[in-house]
MDTraj code that builds the backbone (N, CA, C; nanometers):
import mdtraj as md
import numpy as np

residues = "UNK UNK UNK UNK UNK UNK UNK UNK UNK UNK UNK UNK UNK UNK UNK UNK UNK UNK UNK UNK UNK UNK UNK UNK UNK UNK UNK UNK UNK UNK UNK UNK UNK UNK UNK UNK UNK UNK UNK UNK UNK UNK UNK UNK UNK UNK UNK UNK UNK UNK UNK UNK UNK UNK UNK UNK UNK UNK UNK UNK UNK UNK UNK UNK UNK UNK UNK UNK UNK".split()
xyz = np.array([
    [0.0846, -0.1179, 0.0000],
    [0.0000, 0.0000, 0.0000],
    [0.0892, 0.1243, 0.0000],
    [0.0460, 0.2086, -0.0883],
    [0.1235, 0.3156, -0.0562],
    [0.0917, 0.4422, 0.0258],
    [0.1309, 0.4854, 0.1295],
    [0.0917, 0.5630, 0.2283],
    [0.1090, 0.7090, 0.1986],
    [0.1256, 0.7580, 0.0096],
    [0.1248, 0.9027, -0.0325],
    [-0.0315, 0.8632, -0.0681],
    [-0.0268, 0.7812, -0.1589],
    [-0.1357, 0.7887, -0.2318],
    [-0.3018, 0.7317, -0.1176],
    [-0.2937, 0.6568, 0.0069],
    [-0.3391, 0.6516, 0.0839],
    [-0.4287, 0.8090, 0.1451],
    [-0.3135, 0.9014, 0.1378],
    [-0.3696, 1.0449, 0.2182],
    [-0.3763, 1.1415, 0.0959],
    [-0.3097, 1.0957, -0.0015],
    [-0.3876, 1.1662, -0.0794],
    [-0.5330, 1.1520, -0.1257],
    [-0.5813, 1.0317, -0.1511],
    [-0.7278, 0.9863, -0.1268],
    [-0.7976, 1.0346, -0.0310],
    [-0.7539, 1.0474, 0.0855],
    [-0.8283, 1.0331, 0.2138],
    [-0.8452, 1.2256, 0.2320],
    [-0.7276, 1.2926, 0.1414],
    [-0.7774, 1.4515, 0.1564],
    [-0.8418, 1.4508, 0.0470],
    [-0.8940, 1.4423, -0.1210],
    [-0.9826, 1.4768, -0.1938],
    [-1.1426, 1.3779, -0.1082],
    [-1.1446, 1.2773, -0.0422],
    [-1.2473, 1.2567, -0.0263],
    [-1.2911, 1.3178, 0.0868],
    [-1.2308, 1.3765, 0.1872],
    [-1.2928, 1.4783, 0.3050],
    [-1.3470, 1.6073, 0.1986],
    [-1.2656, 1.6463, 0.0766],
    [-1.2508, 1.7704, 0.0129],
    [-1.4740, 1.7366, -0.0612],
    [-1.4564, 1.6017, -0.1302],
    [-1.6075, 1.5858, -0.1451],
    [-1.6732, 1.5293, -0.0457],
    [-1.7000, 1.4991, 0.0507],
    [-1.7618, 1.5153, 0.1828],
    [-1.8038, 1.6404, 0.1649],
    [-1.7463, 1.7342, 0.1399],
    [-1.7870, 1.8911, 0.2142],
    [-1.8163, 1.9695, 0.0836],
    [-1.7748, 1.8981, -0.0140],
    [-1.8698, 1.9516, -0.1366],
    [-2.0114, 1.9102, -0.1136],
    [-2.0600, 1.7733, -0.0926],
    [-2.2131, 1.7387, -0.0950],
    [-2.2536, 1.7821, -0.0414],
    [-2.2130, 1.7972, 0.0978],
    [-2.2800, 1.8914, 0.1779],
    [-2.3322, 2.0141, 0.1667],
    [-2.2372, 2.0886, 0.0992],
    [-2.2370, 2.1979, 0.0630],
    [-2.3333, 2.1906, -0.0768],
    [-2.3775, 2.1153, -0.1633],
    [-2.3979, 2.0753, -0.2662],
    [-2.5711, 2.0715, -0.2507],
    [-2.5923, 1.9714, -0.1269],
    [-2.7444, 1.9641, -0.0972],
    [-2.7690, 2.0960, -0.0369],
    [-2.7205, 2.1757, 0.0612],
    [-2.7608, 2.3390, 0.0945],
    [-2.8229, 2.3476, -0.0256],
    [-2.6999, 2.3826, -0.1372],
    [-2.7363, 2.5033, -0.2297],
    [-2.8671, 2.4077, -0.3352],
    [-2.8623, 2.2677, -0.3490],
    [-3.0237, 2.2339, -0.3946],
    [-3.0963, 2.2755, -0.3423],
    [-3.1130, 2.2476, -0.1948],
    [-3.2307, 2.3146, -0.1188],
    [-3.2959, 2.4650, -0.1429],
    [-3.1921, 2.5289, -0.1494],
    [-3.2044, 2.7022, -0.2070],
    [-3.2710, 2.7124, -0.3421],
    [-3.2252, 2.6213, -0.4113],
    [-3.2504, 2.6291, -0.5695],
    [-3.4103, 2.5888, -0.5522],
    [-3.4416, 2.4526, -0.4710],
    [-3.6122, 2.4511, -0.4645],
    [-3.6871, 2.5391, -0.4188],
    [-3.6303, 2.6238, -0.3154],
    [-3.7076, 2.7235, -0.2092],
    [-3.7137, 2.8552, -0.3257],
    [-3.6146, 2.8398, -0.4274],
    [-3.6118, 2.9828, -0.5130],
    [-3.5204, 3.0704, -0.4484],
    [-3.4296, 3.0609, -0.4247],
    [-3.3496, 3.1425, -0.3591],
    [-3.2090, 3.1645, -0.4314],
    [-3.1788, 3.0639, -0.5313],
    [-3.0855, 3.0427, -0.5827],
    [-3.1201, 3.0051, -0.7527],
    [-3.0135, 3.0292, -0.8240],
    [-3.0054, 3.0022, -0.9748],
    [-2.9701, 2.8809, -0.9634],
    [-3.0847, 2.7796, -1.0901],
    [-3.0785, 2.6414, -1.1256],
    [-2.9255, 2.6166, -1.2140],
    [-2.9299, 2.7467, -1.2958],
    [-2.7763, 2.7357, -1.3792],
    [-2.6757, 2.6922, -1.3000],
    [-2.6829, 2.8026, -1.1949],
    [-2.5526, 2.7333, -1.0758],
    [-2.4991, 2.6500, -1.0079],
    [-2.6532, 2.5573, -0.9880],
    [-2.6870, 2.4170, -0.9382],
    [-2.6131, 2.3200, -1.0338],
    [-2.6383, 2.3600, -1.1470],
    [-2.5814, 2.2270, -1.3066],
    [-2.4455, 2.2882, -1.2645],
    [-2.3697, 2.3687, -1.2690],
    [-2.2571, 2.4342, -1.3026],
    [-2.1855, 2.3773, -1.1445],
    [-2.2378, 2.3312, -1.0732],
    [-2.1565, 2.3245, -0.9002],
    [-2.1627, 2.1462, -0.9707],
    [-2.2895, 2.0951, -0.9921],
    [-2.3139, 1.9520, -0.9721],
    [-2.2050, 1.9105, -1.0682],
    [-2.1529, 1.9692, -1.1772],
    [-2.0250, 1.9187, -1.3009],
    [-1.9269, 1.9222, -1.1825],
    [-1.8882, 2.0172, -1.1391],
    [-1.7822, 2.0046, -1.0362],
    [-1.7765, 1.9078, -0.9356],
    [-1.9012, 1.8944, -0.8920],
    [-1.9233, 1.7585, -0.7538],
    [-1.8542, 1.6292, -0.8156],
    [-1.9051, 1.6287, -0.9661],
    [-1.8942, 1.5061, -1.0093],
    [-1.7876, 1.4572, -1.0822],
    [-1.7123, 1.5867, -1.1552],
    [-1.5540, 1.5792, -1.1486],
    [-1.4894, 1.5227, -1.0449],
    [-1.5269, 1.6119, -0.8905],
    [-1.4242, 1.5683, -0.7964],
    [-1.4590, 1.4459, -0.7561],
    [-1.5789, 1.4013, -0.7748],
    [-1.6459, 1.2119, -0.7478],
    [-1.5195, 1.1268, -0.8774],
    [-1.5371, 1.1723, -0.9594],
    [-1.3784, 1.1246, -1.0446],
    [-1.2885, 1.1032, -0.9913],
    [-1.2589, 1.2115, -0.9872],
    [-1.1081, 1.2275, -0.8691],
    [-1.0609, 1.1109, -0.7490],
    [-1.1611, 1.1468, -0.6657],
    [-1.1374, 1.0423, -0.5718],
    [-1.1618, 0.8857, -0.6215],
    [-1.2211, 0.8791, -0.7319],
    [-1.2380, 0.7478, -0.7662],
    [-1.1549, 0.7069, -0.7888],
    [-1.0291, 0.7686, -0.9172],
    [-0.9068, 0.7697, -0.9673],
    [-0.8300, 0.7514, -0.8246],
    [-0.8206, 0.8690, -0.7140],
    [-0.7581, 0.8389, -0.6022],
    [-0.7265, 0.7079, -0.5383],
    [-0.8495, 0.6701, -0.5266],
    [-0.8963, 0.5360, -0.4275],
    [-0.8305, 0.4210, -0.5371],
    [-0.8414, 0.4410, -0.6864],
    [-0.7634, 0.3248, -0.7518],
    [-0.5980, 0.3264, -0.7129],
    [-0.5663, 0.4203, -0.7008],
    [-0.4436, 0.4661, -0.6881],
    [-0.3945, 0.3920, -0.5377],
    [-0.4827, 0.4270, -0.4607],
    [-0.4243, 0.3991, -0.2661],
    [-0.4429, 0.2404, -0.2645],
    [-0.5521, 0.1582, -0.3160],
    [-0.5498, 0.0199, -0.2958],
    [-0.6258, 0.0089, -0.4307],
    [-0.5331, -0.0850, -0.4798],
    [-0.5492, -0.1493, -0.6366],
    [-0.5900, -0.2700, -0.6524],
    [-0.5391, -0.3387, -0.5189],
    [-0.6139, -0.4720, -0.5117],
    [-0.7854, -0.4861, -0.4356],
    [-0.8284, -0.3748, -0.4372],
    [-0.9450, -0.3837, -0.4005],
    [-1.0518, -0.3267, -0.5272],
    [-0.9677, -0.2741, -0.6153],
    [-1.0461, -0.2297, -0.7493],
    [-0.9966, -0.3454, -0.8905],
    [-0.9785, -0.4894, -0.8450],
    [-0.9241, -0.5436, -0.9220],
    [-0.8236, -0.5083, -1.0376],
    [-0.7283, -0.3948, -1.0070],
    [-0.6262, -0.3431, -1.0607],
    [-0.4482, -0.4017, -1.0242],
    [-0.4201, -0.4990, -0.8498],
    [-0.3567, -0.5332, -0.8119],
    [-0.3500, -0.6777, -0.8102],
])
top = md.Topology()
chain = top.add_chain()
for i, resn in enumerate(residues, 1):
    res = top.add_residue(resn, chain, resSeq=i)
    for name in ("N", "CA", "C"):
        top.add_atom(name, md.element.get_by_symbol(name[0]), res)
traj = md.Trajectory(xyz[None], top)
């Protein structure tokens, strides 16, 4: 296992933790009308980039658990 790529995983996935979070707020706003739907599509590309990311990450930290090792 490698213990860079271990914490590097383990900081982009705290990093989306606190995107969703942050992610469902600003839906909530967008239903109540408080917020632009554009912005909602334009945040959710980003959520789901960084859901990439850590996916790529997590292949990276343990490979034998993504049938890659």
């Amino acid at each position: 296992m490698n213990s860079q790529a271990v914490q590097d995983w383990l900081q982009i996935r705290r990093e989306l933790l606190q995107m969703e979070s942050e992610f469902t707020t600003f839906a909530i706003q967008v239903a109540n009308g408080q917020e632009s739907e554009e912005l909602l599509k334009a945040k959710r590309q980003v959520l789901e980039a960084t859901r990439a990311l850590c996916t790529a990450a997590y292949e990276r930290a343990f490979p034998a658990n993504t049938g890659r090792g």
